[in-house]
C-alpha positions as CSV (number, residue, x, y, z in Angstrom):
1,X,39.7,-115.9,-19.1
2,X,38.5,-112.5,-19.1
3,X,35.5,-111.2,-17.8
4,X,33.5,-111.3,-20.8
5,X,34.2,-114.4,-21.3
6,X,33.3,-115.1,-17.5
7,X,29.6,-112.8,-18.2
8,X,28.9,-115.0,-21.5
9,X,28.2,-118.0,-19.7
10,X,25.5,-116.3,-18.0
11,X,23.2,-116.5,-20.9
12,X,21.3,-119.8,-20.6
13,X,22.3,-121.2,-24.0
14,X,25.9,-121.1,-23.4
15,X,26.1,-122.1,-19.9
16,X,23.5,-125.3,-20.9
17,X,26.3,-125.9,-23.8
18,X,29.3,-125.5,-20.9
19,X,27.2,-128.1,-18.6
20,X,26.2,-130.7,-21.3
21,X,29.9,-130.7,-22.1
22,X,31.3,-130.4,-18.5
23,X,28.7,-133.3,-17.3
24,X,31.0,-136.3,-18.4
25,X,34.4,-134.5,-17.3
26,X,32.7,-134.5,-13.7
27,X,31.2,-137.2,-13.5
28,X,33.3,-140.2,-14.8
29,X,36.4,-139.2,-12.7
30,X,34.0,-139.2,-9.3
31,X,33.0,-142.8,-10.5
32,X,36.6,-143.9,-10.5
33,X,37.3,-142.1,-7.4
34,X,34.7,-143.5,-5.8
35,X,35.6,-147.3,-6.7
36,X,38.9,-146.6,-5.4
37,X,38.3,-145.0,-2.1
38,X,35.4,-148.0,-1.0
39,X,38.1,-150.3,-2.1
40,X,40.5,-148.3,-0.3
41,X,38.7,-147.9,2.9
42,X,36.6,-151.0,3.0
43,X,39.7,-153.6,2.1
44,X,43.0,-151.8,2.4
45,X,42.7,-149.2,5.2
46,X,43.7,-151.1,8.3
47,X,40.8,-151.9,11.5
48,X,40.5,-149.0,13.7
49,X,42.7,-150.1,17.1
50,X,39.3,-148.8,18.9
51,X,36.3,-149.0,16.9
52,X,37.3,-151.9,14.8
53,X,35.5,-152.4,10.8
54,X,33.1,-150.6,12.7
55,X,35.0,-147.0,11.9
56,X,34.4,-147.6,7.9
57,X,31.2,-145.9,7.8
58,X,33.7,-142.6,7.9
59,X,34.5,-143.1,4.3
60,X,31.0,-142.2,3.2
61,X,29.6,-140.2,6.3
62,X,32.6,-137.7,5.9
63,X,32.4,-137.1,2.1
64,X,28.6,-136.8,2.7
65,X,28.8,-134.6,5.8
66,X,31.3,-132.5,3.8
67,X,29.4,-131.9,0.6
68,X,26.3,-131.4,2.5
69,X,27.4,-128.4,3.5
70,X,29.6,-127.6,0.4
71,X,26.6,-128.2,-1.1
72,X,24.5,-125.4,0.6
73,X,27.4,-123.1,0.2
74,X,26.9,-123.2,-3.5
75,X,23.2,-122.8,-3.4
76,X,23.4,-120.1,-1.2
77,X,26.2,-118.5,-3.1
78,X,24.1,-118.9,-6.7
79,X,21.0,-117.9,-5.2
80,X,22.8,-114.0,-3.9
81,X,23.9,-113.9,-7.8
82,X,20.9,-114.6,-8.7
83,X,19.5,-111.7,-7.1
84,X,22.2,-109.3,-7.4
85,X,22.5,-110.0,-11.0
86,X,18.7,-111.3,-11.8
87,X,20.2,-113.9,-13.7
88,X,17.9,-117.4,-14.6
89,X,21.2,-119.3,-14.8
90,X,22.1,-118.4,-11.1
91,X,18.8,-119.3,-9.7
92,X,18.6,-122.6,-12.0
93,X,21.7,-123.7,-10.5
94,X,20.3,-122.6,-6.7
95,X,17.2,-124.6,-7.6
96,X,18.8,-127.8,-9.1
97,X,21.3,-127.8,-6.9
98,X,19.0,-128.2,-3.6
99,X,17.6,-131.5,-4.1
100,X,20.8,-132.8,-3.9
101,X,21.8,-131.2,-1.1
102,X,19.3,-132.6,0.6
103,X,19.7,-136.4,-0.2
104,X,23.6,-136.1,1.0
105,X,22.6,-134.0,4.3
106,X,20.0,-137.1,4.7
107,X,22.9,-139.6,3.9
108,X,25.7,-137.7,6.2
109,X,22.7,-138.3,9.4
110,X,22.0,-142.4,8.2
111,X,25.5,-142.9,8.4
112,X,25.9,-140.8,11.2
113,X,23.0,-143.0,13.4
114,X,24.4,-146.3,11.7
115,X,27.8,-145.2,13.7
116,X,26.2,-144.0,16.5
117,X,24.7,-147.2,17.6
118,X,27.5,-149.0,17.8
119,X,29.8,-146.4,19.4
120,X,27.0,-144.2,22.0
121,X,25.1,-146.8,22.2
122,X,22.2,-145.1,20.0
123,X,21.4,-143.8,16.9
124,X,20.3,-140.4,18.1
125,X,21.4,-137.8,20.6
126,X,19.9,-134.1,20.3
127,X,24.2,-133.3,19.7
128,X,24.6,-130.1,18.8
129,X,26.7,-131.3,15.7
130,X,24.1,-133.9,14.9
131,X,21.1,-131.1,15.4
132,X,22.6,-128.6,13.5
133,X,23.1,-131.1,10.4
134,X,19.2,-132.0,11.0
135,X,18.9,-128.0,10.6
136,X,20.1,-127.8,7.3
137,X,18.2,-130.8,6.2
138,X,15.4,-128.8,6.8
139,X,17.0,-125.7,5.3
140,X,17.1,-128.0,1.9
141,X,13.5,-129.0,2.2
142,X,12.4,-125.4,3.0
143,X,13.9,-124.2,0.0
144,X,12.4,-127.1,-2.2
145,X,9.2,-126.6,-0.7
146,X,8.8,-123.0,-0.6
147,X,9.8,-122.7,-4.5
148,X,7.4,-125.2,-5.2
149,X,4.2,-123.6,-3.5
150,X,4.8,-120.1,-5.1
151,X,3.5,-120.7,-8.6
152,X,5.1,-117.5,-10.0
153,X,8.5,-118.6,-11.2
154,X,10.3,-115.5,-10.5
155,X,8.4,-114.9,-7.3
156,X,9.5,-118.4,-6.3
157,X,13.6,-117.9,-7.3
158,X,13.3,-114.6,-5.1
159,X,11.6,-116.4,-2.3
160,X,13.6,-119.3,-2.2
161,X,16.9,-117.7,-2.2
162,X,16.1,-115.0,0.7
163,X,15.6,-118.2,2.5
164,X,19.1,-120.0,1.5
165,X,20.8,-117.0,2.7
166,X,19.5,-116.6,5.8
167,X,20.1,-119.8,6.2
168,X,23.8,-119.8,5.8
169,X,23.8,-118.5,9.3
170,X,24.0,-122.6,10.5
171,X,27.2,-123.4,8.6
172,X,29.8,-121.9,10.8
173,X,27.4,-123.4,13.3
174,X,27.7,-126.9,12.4
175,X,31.6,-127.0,11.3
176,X,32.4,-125.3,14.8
177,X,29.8,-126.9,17.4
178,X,32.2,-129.5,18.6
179,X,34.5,-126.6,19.7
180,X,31.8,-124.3,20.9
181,X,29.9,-127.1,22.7
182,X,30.6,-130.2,24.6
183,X,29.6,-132.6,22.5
184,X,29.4,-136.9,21.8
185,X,30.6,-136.1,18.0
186,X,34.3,-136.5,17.8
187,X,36.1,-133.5,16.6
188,X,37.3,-132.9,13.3
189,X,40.6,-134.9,12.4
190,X,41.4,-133.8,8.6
191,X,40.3,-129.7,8.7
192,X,44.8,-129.6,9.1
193,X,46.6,-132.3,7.5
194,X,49.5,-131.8,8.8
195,X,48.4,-132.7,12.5
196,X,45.7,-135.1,11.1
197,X,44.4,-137.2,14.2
198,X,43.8,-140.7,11.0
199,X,46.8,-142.2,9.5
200,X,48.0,-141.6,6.3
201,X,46.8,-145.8,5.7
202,X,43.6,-144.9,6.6
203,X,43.6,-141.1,5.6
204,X,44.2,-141.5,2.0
205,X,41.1,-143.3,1.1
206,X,38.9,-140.3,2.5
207,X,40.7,-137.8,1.0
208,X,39.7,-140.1,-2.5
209,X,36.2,-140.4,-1.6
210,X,35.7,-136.7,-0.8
211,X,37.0,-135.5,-4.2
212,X,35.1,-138.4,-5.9
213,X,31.9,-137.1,-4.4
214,X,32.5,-134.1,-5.5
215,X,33.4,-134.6,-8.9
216,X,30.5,-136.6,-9.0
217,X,28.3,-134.3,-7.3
218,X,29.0,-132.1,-9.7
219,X,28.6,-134.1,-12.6
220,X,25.3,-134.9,-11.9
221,X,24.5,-131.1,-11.1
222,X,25.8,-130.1,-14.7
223,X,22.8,-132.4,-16.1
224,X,19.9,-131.4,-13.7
225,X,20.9,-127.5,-14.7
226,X,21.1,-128.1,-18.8
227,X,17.1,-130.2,-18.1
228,X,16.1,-126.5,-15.7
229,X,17.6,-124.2,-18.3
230,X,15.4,-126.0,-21.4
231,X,12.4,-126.0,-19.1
232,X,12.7,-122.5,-18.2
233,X,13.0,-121.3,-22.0
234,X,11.7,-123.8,-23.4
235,X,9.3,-120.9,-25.6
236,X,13.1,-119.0,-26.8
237,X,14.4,-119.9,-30.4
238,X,17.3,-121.4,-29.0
239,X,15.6,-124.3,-27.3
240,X,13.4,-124.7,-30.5
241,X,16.5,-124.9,-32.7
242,X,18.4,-127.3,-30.2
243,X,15.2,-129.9,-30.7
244,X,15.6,-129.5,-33.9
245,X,18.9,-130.3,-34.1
246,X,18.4,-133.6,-31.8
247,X,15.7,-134.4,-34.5
């Protein structure tokens, strides 16, 4: 692919076509992966010699915890196109992908407090992994919020993304606070396969569920854009002759 190819699909009709087609090729193969990693890890995978069935809750903290932050990468990374570039299909990704973003980072902490009870004894420490996660919740909201009191759209896609990129800052944070800081969180045991801390038994069935939430991540993402990109030109002749076309 060259790079005109690569600069067509910034114009909002064909990157809308490229998601609408993309949307199923995403999103049905993070379905199946998903079924097989919770079969995986919630009937194959062996007990834990220490935690017990208790350890399970790994297989959809990780993949959360892990696209939560993949997650923000993304935004933050569309939202400096965006302004480099001015492009509407950069900041439509930004802004579709946040929401999103937010919901995992929300499900990587319930997970992490559902594990935490049973393991520290509660289901909230102020641990410098755990805070730094709460962070970047609160990145996601900020950027949600913040594009949704400034009225003026591209005053709100300008906003928005100075925020997601100062806010990049907390990733390094969060991936290394359990080496920079004592902390309760365990450290990471898959960031080097080859001296993984899980067993392959137990191993393969996160590695399965990571890639299905992404696949599915982005499956669902390829929809959310197509549904920004018709509402931000919804008054251009190619939205009106799409409709018509559906009619």
């Amino acid at each position: 692919m060259d790079l005109k190819q690569i600069y067509k699909y910034g114009s909002p009709p064909q990157y809308f076509k490229l998601s609408l087609k993309s949307e199923n090729w995403f999103l049905i193969p993070g379905i199946f992966l998903m079924i097989i990693g919770c079969v995986g890890g919630l009937f194959i995978a062996p007990p834990d010699y220490q935690m017990g069935d208790a350890f399970r809750i790994i297989y959809f903290h990780v993949p959360s915890a892990f696209l939560s932050m993949s997650a923000y990468a993304y935004m933050a990374g569309a939202a400096l196109i965006g302004i480099v570039w001015r492009s509407n299909v950069a900041f439509s990704v930004a802004k579709s992908i946040a929401p999103f973003g937010a919901s995992f980072t929300f499900l990587a902490l319930v997970t992490g407090m559902l594990w935490g009870k049973p393991m520290w004894g509660t289901v909230w420490v102020w641990d410098a992994r755990l805070t730094s996660e709460f962070i970047l919740l609160l990145l996601f909201l900020g950027y949600i919020l913040l594009h949704l009191s400034i009225k003026e759209q591209k005053k709100a896609d300008l906003a928005a993304s100075v925020l997601a990129l100062t806010g990049v800052i907390n990733l390094p944070i969060i991936h290394y606070s359990v080496v920079w800081w004592n902390t309760l969180h365990q450290a990471s045991t898959i960031s080097k396969l080859s001296s993984s801390s899980i067993t392959g038994d137990m191993l393969w069935p996160l590695l399965v569920m990571i890639f299905g939430y992404g696949f599915f991540f982005w499956g669902v993402i390829c929809r959310v854009v197509a549904s920004e990109i018709l509402k931000r030109e919804k008054r251009s002749k190619w939205v009106e002759q799409y409709i018509k076309e559906l009619r």
